[in-house]
C-alpha positions as CSV (number, residue, x, y, z in Angstrom):
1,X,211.7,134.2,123.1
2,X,214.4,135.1,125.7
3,X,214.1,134.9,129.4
4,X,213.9,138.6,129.3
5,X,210.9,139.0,127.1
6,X,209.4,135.7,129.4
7,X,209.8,137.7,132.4
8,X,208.4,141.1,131.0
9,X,205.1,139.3,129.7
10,X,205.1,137.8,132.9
11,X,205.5,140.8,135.0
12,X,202.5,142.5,132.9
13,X,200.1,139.7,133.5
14,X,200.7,139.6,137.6
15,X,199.9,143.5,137.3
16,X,196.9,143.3,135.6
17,X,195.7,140.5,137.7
18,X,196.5,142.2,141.1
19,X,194.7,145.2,139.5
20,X,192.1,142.9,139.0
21,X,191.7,141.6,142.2
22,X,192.2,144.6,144.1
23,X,189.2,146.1,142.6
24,X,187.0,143.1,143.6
25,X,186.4,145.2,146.9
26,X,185.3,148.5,145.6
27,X,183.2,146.9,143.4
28,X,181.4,144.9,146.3
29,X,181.3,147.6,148.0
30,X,179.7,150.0,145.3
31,X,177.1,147.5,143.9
32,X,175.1,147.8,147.3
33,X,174.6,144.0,147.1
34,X,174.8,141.7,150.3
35,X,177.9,140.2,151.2
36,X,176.2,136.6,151.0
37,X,175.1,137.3,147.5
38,X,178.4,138.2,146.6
39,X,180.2,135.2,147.7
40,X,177.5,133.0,146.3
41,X,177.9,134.2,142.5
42,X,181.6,134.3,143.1
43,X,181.9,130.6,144.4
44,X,178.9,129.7,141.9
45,X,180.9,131.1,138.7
46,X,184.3,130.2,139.9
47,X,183.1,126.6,140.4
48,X,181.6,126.7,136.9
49,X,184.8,127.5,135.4
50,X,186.9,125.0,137.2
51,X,184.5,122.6,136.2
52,X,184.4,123.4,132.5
53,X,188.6,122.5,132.9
C-alpha cells in the first residue's frame, strides 16, 4: 500500500467519524431524553468499551 492509498483510507475514516459525531447532537436533541440521562449512558458505554481493551 502506498502513502497515497494510506492517506485516502485515512481521509474516509476521519469523515465518517466527524459525520458521526456531529450527529451526536441532533440525536440528543430529537430523542426528547434529559441531558443527564444522556451523559450517563454515554460515559456508562464508553467506559465499558475502554474497559473491554
Amino acid at each position: 500500500m502506498t502513502n497515497q492509498q494510506a492517506g485516502a483510507g485515512g481521509t474516509w475514516r476521519m469523515i465518517a467519524a466527524m459525520a458521526m459525531s456531529g450527529t451526536i447532537g441532533w440525536f440528543v436533541v430529537t430523542s426528547g431524553q434529559p441531558t443527564i440521562d444522556v451523559v450517563f449512558f454515554r460515559c456508562l458505554l464508553g467506559g465499558a468499551r475502554c474497559w473491554a481493551c
